[in-house]
N, C-alpha and C positions, 0 to 999 in steps of 0.2 A: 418773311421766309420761314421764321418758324410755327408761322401759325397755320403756314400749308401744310408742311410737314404734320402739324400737329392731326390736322385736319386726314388728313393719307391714314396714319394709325386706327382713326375712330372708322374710320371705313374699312380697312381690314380688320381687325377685330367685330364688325358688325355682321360681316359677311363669313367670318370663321362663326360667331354665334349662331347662323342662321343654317351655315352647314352641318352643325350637330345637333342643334332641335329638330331641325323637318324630322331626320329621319328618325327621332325617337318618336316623336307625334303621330306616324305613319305605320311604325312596328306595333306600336301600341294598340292603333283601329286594327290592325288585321287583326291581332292576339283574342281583341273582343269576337271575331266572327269564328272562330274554332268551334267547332263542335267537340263533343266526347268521343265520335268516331274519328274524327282527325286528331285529336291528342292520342289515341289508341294507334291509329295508323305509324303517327309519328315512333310510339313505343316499337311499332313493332317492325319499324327498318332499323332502328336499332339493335335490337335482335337478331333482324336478319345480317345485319353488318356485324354481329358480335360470330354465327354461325359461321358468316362467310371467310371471318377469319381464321376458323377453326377449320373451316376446309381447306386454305392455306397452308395449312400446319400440316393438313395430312398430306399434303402430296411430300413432304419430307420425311415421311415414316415409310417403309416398305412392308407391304403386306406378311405377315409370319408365315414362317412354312404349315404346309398343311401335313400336322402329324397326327391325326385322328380327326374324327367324326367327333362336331362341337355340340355335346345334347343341349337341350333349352332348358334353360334355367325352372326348377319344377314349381307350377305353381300348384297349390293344392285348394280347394272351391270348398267350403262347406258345404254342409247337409243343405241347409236348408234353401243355397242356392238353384238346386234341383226341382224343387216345387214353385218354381217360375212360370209365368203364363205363357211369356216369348219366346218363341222356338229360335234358336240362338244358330248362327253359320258361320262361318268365316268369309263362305264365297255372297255373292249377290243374288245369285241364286235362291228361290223361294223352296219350304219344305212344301208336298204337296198336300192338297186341300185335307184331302182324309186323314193324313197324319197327323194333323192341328185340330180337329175335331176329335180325335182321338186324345190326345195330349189333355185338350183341354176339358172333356168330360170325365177323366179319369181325377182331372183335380178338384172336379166342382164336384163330383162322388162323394170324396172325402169329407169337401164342407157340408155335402148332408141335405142342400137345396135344389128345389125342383125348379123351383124359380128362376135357379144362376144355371138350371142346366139348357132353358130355352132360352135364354137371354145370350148365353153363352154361343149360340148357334150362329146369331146376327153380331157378332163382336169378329173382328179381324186381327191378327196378332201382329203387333209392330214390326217390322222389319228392322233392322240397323240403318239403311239408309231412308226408310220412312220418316217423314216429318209433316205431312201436311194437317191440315186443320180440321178439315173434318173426320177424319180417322181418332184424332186427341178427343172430339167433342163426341161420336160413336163409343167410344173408353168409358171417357168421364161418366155419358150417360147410363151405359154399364153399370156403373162402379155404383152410380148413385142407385141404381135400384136394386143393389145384393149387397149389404153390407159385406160377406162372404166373399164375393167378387172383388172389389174395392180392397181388402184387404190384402187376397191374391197382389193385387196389379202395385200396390206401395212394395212389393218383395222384388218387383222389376227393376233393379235399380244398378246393375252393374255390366248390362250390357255391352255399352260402350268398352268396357274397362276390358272385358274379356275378347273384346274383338281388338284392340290395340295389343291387347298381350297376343293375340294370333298372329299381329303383323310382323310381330318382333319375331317371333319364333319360325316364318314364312320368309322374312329376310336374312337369320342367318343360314338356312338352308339354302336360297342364289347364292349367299356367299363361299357357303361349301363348294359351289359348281362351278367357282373363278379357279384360272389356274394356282398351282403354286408361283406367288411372288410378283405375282397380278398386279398392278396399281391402275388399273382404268380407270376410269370418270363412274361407270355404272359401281363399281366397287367401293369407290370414295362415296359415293352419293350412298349406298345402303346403311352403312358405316355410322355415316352423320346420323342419318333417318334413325338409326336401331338407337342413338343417342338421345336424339329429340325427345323421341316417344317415350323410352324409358324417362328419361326427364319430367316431361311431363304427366304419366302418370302415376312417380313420385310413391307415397303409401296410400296413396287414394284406394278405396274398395268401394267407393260407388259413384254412380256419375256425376250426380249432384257436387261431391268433390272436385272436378275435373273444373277445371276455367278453358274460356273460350281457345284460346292458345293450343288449349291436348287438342280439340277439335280441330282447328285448322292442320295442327301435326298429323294427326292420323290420316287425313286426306292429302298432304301431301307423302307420308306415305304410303297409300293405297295408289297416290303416281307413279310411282319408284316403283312403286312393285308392279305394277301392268309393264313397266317399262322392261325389269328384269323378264316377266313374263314370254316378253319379244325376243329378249337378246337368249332366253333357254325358256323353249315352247315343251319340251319334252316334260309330256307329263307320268311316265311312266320312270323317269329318273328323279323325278321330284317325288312320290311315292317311295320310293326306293331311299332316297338319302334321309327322308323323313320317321322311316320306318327303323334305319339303320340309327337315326338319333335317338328314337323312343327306346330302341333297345336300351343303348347305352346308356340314358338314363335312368329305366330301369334297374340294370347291371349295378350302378354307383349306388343308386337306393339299396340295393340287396346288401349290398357291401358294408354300404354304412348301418345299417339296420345289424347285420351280424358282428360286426365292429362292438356297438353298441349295447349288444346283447354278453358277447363276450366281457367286457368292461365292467355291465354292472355285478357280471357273475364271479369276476375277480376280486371287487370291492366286498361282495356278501359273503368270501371265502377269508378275506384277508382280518385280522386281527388288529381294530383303531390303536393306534400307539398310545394313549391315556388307560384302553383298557390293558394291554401291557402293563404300563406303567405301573399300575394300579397291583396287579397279581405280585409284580416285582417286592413292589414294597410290602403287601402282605405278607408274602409268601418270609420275607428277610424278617419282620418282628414273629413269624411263627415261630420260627428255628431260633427265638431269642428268650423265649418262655421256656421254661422247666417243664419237664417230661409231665410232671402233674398237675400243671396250668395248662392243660393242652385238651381236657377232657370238659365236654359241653354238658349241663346240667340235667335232669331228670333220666337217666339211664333208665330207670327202670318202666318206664312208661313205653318203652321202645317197641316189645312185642305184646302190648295188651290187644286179647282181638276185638275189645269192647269198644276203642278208640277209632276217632276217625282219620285214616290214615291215608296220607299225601304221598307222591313220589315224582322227585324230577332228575332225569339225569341230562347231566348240561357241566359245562367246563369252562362256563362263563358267569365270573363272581355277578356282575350286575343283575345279570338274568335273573338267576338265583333268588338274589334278594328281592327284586321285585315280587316275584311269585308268591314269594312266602309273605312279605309285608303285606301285601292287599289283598291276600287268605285270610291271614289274621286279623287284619285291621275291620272288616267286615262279619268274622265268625262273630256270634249270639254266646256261641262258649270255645273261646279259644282253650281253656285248658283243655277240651278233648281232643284237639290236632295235635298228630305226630307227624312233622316231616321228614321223608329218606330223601336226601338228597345225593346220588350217586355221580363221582366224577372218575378222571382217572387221576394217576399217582402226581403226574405235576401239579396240577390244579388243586389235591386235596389240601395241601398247607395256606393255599390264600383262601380259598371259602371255607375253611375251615376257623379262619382268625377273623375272616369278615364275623360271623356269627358267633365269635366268641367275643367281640368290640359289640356288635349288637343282636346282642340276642331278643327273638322272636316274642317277648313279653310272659304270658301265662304258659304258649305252645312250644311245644316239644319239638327237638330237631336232631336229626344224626345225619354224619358228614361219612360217606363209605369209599375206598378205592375199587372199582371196579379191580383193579391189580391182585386185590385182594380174595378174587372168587376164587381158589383153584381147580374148582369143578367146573368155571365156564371155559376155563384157556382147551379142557382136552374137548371140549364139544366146538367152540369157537374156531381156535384155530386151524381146527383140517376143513372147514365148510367154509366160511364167510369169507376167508379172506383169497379164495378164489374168484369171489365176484368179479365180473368184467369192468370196473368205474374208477375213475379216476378222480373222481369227487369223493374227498372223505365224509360226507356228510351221508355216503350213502354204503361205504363200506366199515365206518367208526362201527366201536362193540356196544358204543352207549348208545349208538340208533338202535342196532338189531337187539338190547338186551331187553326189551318191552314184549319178547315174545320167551322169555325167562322168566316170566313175573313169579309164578309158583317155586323156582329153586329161591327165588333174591330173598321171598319172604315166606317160607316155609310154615311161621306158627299163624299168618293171618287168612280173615276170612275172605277179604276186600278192602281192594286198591284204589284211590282215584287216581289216574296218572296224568300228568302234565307236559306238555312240552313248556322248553324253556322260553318261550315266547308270549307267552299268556299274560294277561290281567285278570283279575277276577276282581268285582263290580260288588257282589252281593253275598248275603249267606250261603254257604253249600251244605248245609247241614242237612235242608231236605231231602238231597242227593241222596242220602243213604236210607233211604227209607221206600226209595221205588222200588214195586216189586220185578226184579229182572223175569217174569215169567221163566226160570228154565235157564235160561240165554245166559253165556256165560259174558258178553261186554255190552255194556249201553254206549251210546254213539246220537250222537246229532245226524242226518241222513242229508246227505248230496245227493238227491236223486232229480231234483225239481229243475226243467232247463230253463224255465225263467231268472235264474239267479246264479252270480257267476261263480258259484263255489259248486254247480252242478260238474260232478263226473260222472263218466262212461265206461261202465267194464271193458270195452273194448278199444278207449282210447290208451290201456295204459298194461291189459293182459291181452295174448297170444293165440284168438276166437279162432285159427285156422289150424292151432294144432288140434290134433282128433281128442287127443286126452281132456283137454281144457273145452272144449266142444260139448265132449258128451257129460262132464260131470258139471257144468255150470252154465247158469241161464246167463246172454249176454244184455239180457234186460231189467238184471236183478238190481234190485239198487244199492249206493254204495253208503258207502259213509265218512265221515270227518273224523282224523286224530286230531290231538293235542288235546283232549280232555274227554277221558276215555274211564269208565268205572266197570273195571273187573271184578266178577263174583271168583273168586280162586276155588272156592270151591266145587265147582261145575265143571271149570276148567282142569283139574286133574281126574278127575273124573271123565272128561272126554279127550282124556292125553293127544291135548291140541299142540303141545310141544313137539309129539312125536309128527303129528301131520305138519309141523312148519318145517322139522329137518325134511320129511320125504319130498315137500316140495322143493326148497331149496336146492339139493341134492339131485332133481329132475331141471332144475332152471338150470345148472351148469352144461348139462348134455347137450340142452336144444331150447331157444328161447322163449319164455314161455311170459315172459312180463319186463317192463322197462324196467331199467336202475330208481333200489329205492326199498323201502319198506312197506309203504302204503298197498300198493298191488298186492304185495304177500300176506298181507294184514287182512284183505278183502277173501283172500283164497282160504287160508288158516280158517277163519272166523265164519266162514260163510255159511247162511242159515245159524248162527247162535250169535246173533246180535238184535238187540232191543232199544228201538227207535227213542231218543229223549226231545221233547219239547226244545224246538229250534233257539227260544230265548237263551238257554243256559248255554249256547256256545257260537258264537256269530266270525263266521271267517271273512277273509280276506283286506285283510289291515293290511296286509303284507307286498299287498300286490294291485288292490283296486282301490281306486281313491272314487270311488263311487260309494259307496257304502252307506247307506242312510244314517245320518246320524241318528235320527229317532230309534231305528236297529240298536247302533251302539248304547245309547243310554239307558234303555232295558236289558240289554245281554246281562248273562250273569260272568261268562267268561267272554272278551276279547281275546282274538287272536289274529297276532301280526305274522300267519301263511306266505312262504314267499320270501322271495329276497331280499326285500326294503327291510330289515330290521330296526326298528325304533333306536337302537344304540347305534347306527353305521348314519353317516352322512346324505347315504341315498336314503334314507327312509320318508317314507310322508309324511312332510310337516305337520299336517291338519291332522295327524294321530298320534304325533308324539307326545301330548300332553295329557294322555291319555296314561302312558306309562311314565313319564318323567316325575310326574304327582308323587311319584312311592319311595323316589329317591332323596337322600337328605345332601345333596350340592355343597352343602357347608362342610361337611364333614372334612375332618383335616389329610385326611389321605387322598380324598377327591380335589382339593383344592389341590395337594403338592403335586398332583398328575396333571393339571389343569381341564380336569373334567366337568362339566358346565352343561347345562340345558343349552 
């Protein structure tokens, strides 16, 4: 009896063993017959079960109200996507013959061969839905015999990318055309699709990027969208909502663009809180010194006219010192500079103790209060400070005092002046020894439109009033401040002070030049100005970050023009080390402001 029994077990357990091997033995040969396109397939019902869940989801969402027109997200294309060979659509539709012939001899022009412009004749331009063989082996054969061509056809490379980014922008426009609060099937489905695609193509910027997946996306969205197509044929309303989106995108770029502009203009007005900090603390050991620790060294060297004499008016301690340190550190003979450095009354006790903690080495230096002119308050204040600007940098008395150069410095012969934004690179000694022909200011000239420091008399004075008409050419050329050498002598002589008040005086009546000095500087000056060799002053530090460097490291002056200032956080990086060189970081007043490269 128990050996039946025994025997019943070995058989069910035989036929339990024999129930779990086959079917592993049997899973295992199919697994061997898989192809790569069946493990792919396999991936991609999974996919589509992961979408299909997510369409799910949506029918539990309710469409949002429609409160404006949705613009398409801005893409912006490079240059050099433009010089493409493929004539690019959205629709299926072909450009016509003569436009591509057109297109494409216009590009082979440029590469300069005769060769790639017949060969160019018998070449077809890809389509987006093109794909066949012999078209690619037509290409290729192309390619191989222009080097020039060939090099064309490798810049082909983001077609695809820019027709998916069309669909997306083609579907939220059906979208636009659903009611408010909509949830159909055709709504859900564009929804998902505008998902896909963007999913798919990801940060991709050329096709080559793209996996098989964006492809099948974008065809099944170009289903979707013949299908919206059907459900809203009007195509006169799809223009229309398309049009009414570019605006609005547009609009928002304007917006943000003037946002943006305003912002940086704030940050170039505002005063860093370390450089605060900084004037705090100087200004507090000035007024801690004895009335006769208070007097900076060489007095008497102040009004020699034999000396070469500097002037910056500025109310900003760093400024200042840069100026002066890499004047000096450069001069062949510093004992013959004498710097005037003019501020007004707040500012005079912190640059005044800056330069008394470091003094300029051999060169000479005077700290002045503009407060202190009493002959400029009765000319100043009935004129200037009527100007229409709300920017002080354009109605301050230390902008307009550069057109007072002969009252500030009555015993000298010649000035170099400075703006407080400058470096100087090299000797300036030769500077005094051009002959000004006659002319009473030398000047670097902006006249050349190849360079972006090129200005226009008429972009900045008033060519339609009659007076400014008839006495000035608008094709005269102009020229660059911030490092400017005046003969004083020529200049009272041709009482160009008197002609700056008469203009000014005409500018409050009826407008005759933008807000600012420079336009007035051009009118004053005009016909007695002498052209200097473009090395000794190289602009737009300030504002272009194109700038060749090889410019810079010949210039004899930099200058940071413009709103980025080397000291302000917006400044360009790739020029601040240019000024920061002159500053000593360590120093213990910078350190207790936390002032830092």
């Amino acid at each position: 009896m128990n050996q039946v029994r025994r025997w019943q077990r070995i058989s069910i357990l035989a036929l339990l063993s024999v129930s779990v091997i086959a079917p592993v033995i049997f899973v295992s040969n199919r697994l061997k017959v898989f192809t790569s396109i069946g493990r792919w397939d396999f991936a991609e019902e999974l996919s589509t079960t992961k979408f299909r869940a997510e369409n799910i989801r949506l029918n539990a969402i309710e469409q949002e109200a429609d409160e404006g027109l949705k613009e398409p997200k801005l893409v912006v294309y490079k240059d050099e996507d433009l010089g493409s060979l493929v004539s690019y659509s959205t629709s299926t539709e072909s450009d016509t013959k003569q436009s591509q012939n057109a297109g494409d001899t216009n590009i082979l022009e440029n590469n300069g061969t005769d060769e790639g412009k017949e060969e160019n004749k018998k070449m077809k331009p890809k389509t987006a839905s093109s794909g066949s063989r012999g078209k690619d082996q037509t290409n290729q054969t192309g390619a191989r015999r222009s080097p020039n061509v060939q090099a064309s056809l490798l810049r082909v490379s983001d077609e695809k990318i820019k027709e998916m980014k069309d669909q997306v922008i083609r579907a939220q426009a059906y979208l636009n055309f659903a009611p408010p609060g909509s949830n159909s099937h055709l709504v859900k489905e564009l929804k998902l699709r505008i998902k896909e695609v963007e999913r798919a193509v990801g940060a991709a910027t050329k096709d080559s990027d793209l996996s098989r997946r964006a492809f099948r996306r974008m065809k099944q969205m170009e289903a979707t969208l013949d299908k919206a197509s059907h459900v809203y044929p009007d195509c006169s309303a799809m223009a229309t909502k398309l049009r009414a989106m570019t605006y609005n995108a547009e609009e928002r770029v304007r917006l943000q663009k003037n946002q943006a502009t305003y912002l940086v203009q704030l940050a170039s007005r505002t005063t860093p809180k370390g450089l605060h900090c900084l004037s705090m603390q100087l200004t507090a050991e000035y007024f801690a010194l004895q009335p006769e620790e208070r007097h900076l060294p060489n007095r008497q060297d102040l009004h020699n006219p034999d000396l070469h004499h500097y002037a910056v008016f500025s109310d900003n301690v760093l400024a200042c010192a840069v100026v002066v340190n890499s004047t000096v550190s450069f001069a062949k003979e510093p004992e013959k500079i004498v710097f005037h450095v003019v501020t007004d009354s707040l500012n005079l006790p912190a640059i005044s103790m800056w330069f008394l903690l470091n003094p300029p080495g051999k060169a000479t230096i005077q700290i002045q209060s503009i407060d202190n002119f009493n002959w400029l308050s009765t000319k100043y204040n009935a004129t200037l400070k009527k100007e229409n600007s709300h920017d002080p940098r354009y109605t301050s008395a230390l902008n307009h005092l550069r057109f007072y150069l002969p009252d500030v410095f009555p015993a000298l012969n010649k000035v170099l002046l400075f703006d407080h934004d400058v470096v100087v690179q090299s000797d300036l000694g030769r500077l005094w020894n051009i002959d000004m022909k006659g002319k009473v200011i030398g000047a670097v000239d902006t006249c050349k439109e190849s360079e972006a420091s090129f200005r226009r008399m008429d972009l900045f004075i008033n060519f339609s009033d009659p007076l400014i008409a008839k006495k000035f050419d608008v094709k005269a050329c102009t020229w660059a401040s911030g490092m400017n050498l005046f003969d004083l002598q020529e200049w009272r002589k041709r009482k160009l002070t008197a002609v700056y008040h008469k203009y000014l005086q005409l500018g409050y009546k009826r407008p005759l030049w933008k807000a600012g000095s420079l336009p007035l500087g051009w009118i004053t000056f005009y016909k007695h100005t002498v052209a200097l060799d473009k090395r000794w002053h190289v602009l737009g530090l300030g504002y272009d970050s194109g700038v060749a460097r090889q410019d810079i490291e010949q210039a004899a002056v930099i200058h940071y023009d413009g709103v980025m200032k080397p000291w302000l956080e917006i400044g360009i990086a790739k020029y601040k080390g240019y000024w920061t060189k002159f500053i000593n970081y360590d120093h213990p007043f910078l350190q207790r402001c936390n002032l830092h490269v």
